[in-house]
PyMOL Python script that loads the backbone (N, CA, C, O; Angstrom):
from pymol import cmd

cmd.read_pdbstr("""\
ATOM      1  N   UNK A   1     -17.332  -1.614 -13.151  1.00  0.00           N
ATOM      2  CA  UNK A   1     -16.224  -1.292 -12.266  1.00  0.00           C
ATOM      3  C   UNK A   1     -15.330  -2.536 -12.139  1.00  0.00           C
ATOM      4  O   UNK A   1     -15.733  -3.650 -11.804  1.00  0.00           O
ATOM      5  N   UNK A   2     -13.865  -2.152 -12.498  1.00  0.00           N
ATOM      6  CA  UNK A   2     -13.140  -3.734 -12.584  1.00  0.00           C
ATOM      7  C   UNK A   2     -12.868  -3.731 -10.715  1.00  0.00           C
ATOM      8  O   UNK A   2     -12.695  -2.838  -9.886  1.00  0.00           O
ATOM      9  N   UNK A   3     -12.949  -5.246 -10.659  1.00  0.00           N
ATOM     10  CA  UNK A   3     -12.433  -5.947  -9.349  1.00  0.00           C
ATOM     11  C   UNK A   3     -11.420  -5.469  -8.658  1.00  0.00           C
ATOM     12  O   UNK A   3     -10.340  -5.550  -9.244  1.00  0.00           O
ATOM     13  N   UNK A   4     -11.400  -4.816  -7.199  1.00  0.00           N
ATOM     14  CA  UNK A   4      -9.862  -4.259  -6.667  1.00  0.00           C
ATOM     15  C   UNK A   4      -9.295  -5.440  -5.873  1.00  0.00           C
ATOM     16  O   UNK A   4      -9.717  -5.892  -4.809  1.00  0.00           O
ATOM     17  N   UNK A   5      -8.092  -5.908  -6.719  1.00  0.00           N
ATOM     18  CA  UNK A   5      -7.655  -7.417  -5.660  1.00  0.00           C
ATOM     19  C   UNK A   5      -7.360  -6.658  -4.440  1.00  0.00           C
ATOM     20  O   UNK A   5      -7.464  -5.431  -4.429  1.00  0.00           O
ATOM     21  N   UNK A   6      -6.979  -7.363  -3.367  1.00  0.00           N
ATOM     22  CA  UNK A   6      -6.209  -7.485  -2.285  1.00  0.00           C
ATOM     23  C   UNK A   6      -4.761  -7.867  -2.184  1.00  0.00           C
ATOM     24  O   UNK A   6      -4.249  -8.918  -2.567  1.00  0.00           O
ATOM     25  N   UNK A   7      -4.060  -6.612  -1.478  1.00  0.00           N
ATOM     26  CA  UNK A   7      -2.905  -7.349  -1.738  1.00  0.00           C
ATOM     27  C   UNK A   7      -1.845  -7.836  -0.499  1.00  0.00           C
ATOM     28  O   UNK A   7      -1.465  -7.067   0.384  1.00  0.00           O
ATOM     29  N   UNK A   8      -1.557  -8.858  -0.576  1.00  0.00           N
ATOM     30  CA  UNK A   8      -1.096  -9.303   0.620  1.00  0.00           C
ATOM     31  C   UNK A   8       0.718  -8.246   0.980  1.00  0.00           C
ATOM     32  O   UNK A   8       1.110  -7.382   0.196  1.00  0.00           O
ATOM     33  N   UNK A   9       1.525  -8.653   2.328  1.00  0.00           N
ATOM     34  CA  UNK A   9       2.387  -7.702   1.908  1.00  0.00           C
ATOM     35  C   UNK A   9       3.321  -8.329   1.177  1.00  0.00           C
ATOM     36  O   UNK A   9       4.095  -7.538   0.638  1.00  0.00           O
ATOM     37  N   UNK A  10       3.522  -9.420   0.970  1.00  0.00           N
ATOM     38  CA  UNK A  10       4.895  -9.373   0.104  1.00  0.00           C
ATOM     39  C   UNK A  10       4.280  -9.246  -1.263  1.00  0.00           C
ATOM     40  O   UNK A  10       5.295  -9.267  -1.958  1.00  0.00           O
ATOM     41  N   UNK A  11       3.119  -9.111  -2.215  1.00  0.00           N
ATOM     42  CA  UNK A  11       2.887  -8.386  -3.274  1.00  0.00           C
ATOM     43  C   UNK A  11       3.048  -7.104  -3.162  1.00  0.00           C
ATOM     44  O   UNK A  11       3.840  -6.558  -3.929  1.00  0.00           O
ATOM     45  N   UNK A  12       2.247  -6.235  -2.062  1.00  0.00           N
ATOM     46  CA  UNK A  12       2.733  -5.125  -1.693  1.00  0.00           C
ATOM     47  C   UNK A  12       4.057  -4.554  -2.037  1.00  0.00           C
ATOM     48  O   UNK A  12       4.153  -3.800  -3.006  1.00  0.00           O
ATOM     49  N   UNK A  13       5.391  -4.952  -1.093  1.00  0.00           N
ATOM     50  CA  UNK A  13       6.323  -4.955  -0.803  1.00  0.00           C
ATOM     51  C   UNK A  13       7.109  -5.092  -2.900  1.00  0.00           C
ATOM     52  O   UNK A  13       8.112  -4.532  -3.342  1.00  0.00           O
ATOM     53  N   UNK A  14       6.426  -5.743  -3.417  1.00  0.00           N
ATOM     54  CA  UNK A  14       6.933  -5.942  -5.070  1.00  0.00           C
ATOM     55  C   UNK A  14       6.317  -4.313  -5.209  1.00  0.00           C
ATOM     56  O   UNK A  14       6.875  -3.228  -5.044  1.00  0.00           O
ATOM     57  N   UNK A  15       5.219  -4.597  -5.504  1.00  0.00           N
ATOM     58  CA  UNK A  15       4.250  -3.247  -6.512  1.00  0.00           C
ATOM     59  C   UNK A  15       5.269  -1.847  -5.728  1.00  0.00           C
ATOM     60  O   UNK A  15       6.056  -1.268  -6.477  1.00  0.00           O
ATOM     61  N   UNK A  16       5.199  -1.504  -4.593  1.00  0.00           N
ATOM     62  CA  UNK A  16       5.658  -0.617  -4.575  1.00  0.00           C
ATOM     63  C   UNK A  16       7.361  -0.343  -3.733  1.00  0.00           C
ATOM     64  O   UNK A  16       7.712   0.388  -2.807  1.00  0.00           O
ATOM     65  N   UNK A  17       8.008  -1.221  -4.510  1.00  0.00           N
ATOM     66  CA  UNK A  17       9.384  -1.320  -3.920  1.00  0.00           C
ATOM     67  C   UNK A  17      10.218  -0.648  -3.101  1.00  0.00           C
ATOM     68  O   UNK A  17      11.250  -0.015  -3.325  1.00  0.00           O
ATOM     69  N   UNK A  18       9.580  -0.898  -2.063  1.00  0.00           N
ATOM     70  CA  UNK A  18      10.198  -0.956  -0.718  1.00  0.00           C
ATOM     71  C   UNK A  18       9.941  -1.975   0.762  1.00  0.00           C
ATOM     72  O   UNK A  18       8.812  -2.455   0.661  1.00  0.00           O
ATOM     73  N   UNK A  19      10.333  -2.246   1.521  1.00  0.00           N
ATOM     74  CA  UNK A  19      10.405  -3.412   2.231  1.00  0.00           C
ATOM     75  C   UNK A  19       9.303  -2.680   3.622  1.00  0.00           C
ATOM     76  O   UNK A  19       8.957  -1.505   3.739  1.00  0.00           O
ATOM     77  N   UNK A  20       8.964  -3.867   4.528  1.00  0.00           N
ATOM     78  CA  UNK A  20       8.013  -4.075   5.054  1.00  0.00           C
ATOM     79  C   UNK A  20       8.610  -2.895   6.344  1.00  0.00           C
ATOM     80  O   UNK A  20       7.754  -2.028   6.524  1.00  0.00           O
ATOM     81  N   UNK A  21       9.393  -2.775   6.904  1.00  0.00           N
ATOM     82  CA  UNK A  21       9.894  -2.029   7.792  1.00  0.00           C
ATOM     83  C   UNK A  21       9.768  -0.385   7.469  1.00  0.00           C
ATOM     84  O   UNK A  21       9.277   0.368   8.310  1.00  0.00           O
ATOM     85  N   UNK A  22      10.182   0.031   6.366  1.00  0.00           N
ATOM     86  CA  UNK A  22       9.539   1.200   5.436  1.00  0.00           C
ATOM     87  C   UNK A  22       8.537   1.414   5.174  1.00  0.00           C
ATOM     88  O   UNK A  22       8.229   2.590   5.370  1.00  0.00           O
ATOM     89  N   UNK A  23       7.551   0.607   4.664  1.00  0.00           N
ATOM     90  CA  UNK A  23       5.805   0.412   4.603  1.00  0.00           C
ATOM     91  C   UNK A  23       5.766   0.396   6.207  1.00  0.00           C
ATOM     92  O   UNK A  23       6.915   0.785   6.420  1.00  0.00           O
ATOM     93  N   UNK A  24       5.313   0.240   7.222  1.00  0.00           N
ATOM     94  CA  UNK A  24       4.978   0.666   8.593  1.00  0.00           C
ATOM     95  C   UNK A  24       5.802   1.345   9.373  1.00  0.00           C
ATOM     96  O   UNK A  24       5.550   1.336  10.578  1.00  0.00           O
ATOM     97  N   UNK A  25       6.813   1.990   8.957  1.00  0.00           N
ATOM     98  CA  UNK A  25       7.130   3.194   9.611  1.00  0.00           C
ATOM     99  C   UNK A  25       6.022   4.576   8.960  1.00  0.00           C
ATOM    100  O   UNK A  25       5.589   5.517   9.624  1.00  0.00           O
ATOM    101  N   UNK A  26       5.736   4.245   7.223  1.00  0.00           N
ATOM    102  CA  UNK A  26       4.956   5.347   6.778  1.00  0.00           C
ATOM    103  C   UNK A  26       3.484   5.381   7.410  1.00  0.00           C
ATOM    104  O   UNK A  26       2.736   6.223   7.906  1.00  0.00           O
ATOM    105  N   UNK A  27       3.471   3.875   7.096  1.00  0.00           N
ATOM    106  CA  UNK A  27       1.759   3.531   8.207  1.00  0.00           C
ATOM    107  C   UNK A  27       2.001   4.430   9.646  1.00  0.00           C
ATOM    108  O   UNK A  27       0.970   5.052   9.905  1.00  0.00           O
ATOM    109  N   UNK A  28       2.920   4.630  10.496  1.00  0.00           N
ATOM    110  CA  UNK A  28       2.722   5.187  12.008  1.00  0.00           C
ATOM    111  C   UNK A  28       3.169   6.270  11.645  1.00  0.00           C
ATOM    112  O   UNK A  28       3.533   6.924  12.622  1.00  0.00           O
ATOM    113  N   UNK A  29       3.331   6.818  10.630  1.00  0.00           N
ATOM    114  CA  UNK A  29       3.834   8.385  10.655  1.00  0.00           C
ATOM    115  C   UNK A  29       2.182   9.051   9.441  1.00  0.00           C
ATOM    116  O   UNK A  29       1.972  10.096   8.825  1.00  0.00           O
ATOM    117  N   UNK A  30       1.573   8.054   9.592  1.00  0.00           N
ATOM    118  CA  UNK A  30       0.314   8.619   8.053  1.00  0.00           C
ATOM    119  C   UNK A  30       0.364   8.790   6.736  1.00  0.00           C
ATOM    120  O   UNK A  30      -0.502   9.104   5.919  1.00  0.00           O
ATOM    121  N   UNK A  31       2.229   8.380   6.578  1.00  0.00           N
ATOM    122  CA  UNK A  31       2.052   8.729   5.059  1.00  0.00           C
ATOM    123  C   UNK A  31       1.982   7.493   4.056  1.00  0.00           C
ATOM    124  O   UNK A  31       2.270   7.520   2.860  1.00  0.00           O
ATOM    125  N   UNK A  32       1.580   6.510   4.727  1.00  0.00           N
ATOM    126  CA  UNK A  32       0.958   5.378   3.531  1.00  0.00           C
ATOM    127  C   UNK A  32      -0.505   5.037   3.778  1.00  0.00           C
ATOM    128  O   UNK A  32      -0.939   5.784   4.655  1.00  0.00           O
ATOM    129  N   UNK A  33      -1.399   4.213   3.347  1.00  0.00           N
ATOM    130  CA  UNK A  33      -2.332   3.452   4.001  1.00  0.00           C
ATOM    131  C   UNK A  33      -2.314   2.672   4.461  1.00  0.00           C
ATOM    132  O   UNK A  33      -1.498   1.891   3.971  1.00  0.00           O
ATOM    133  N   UNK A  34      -3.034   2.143   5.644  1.00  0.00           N
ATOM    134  CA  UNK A  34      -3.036   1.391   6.962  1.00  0.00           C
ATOM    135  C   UNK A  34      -3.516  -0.032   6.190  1.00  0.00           C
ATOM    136  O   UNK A  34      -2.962  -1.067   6.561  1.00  0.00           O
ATOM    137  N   UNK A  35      -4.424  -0.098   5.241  1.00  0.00           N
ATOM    138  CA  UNK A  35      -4.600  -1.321   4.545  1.00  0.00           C
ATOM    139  C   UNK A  35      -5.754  -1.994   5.963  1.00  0.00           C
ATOM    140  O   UNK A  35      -5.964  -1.484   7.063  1.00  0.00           O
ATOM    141  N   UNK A  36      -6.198  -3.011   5.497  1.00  0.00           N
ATOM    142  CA  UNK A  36      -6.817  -3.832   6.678  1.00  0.00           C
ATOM    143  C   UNK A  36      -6.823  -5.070   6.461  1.00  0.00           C
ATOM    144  O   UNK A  36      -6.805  -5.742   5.430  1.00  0.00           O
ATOM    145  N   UNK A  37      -6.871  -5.489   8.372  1.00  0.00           N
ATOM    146  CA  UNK A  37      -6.663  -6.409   8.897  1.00  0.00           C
ATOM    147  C   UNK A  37      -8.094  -7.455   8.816  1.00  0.00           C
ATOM    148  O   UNK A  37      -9.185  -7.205   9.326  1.00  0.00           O
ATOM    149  N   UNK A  38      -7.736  -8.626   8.053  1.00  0.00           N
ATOM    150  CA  UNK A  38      -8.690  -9.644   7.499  1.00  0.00           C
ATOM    151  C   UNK A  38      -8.274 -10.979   8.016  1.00  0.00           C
ATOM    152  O   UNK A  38      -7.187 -11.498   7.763  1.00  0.00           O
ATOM    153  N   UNK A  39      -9.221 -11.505   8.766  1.00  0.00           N
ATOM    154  CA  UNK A  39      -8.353 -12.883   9.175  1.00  0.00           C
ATOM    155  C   UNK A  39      -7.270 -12.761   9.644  1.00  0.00           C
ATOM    156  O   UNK A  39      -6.580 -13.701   9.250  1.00  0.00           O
ATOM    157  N   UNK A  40      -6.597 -11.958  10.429  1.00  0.00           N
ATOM    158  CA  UNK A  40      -5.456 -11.929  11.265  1.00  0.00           C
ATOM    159  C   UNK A  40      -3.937 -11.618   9.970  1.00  0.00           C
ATOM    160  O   UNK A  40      -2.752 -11.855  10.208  1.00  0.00           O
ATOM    161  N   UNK A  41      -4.389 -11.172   8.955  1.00  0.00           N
ATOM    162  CA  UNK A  41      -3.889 -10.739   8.426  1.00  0.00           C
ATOM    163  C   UNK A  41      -3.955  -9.162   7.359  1.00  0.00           C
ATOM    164  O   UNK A  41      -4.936  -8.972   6.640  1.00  0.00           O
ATOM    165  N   UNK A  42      -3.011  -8.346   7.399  1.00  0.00           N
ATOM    166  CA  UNK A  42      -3.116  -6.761   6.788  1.00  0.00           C
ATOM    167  C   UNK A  42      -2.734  -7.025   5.431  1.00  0.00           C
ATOM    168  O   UNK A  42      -1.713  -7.513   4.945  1.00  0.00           O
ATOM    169  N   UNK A  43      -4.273  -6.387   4.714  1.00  0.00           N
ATOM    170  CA  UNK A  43      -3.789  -6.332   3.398  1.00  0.00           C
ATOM    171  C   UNK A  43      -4.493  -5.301   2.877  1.00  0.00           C
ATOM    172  O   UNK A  43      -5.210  -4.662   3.648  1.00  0.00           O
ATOM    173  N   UNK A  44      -4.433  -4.936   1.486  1.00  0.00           N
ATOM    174  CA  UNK A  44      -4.336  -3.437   0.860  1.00  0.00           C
ATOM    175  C   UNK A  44      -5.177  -3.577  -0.663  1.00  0.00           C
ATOM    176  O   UNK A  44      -5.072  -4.407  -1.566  1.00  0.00           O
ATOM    177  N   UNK A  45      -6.109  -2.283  -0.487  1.00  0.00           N
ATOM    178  CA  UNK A  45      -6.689  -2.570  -1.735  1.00  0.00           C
ATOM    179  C   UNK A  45      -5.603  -1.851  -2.696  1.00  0.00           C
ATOM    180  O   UNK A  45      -5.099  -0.766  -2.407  1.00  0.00           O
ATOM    181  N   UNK A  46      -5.254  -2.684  -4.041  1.00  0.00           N
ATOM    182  CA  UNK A  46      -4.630  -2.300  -4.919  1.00  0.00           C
ATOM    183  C   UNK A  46      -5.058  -0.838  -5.169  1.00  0.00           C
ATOM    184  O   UNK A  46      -4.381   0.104  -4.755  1.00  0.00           O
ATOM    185  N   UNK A  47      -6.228  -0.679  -5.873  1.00  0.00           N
ATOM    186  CA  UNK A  47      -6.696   1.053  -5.974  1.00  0.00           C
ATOM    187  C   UNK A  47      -5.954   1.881  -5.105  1.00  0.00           C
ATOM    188  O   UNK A  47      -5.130   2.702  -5.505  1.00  0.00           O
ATOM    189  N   UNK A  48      -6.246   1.670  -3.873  1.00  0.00           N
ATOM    190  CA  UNK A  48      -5.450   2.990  -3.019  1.00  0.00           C
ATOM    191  C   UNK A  48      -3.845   2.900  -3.038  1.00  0.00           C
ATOM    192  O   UNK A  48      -3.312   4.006  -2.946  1.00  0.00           O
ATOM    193  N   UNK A  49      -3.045   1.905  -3.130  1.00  0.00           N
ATOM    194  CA  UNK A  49      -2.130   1.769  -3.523  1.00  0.00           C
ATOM    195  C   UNK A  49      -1.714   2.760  -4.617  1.00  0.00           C
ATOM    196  O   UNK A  49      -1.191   3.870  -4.516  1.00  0.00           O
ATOM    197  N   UNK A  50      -2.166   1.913  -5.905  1.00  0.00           N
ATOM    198  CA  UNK A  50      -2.488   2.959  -7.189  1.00  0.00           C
ATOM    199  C   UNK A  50      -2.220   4.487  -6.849  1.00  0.00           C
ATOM    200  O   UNK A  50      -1.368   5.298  -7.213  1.00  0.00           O
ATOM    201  N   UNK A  51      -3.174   4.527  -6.104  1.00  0.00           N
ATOM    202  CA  UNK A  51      -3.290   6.176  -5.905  1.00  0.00           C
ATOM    203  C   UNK A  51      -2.262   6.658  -4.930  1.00  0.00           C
ATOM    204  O   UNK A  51      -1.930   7.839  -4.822  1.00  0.00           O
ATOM    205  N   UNK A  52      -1.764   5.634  -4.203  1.00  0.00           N
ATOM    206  CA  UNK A  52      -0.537   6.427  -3.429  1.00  0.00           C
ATOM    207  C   UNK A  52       0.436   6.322  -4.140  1.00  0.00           C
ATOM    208  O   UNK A  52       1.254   7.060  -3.590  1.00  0.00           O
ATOM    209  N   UNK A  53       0.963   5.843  -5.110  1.00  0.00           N
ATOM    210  CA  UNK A  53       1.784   6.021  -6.429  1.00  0.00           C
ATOM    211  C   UNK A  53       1.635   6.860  -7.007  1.00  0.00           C
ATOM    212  O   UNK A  53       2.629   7.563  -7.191  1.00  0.00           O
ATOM    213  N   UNK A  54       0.650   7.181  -7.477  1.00  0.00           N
ATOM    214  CA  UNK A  54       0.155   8.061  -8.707  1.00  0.00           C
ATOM    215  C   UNK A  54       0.972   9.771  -7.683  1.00  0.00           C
ATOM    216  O   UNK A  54       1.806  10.531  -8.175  1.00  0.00           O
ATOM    217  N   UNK A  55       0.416   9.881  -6.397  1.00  0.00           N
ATOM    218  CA  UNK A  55       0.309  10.974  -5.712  1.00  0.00           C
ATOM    219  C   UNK A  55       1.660  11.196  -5.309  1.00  0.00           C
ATOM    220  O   UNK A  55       2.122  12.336  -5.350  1.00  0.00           O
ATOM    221  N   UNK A  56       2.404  10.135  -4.888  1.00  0.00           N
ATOM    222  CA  UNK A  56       3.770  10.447  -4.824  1.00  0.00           C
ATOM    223  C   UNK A  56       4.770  10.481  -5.843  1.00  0.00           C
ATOM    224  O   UNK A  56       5.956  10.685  -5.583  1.00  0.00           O
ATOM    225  N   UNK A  57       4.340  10.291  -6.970  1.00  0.00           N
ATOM    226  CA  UNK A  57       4.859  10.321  -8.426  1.00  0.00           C
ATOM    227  C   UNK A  57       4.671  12.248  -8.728  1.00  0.00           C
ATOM    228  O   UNK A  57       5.548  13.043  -9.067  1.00  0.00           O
ATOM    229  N   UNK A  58       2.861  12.558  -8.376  1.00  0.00           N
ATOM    230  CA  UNK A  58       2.808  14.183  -8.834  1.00  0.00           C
ATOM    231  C   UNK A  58       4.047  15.077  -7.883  1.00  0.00           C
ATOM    232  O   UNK A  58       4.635  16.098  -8.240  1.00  0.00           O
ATOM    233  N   UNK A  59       4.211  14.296  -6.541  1.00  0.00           N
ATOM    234  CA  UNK A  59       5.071  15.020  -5.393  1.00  0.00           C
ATOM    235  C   UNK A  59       6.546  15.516  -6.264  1.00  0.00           C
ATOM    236  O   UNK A  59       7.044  16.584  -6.617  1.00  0.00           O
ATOM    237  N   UNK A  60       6.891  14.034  -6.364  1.00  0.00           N
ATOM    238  CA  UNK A  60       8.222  14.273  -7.146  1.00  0.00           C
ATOM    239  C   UNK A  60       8.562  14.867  -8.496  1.00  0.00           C
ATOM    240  O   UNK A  60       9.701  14.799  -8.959  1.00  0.00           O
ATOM    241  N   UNK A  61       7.234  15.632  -9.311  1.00  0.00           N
ATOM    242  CA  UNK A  61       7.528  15.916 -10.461  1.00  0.00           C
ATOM    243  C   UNK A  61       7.276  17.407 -10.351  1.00  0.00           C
ATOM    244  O   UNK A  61       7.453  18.137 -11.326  1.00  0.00           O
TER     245      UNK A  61
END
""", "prot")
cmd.dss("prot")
cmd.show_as("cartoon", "prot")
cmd.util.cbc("prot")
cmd.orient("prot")
């Protein structure tokens, strides 16, 4: 099983291009993942990321 980095948000904010204000409006409405809080900081396993791409990619097609 390959390694799932962590991703902090401004990698975040690259991989899935859109800005931090957009990423937590979807977080308080449910439609992104909440990611977790590590050391006083929120970050995101790439995989679920992945998969919220992948899923909003099938939405739009």
């Amino acid at each position: 099983m390959p390694h799932d980095r962590l991703l902090p948000l401004h990698e975040l904010e690259r991989k899935v291009g859109f800005k931090k204000s957009k990423i937590y409006d979807w977080i308080a409405n449910g439609a992104f993942p909440p990611g977790k809080l590590m050391h006083g900081k929120r970050l995101w396993l790439e995989s679920e990321i992945d998969d919220w791409i992948a899923a909003e990619w099938k939405k739009a097609s």
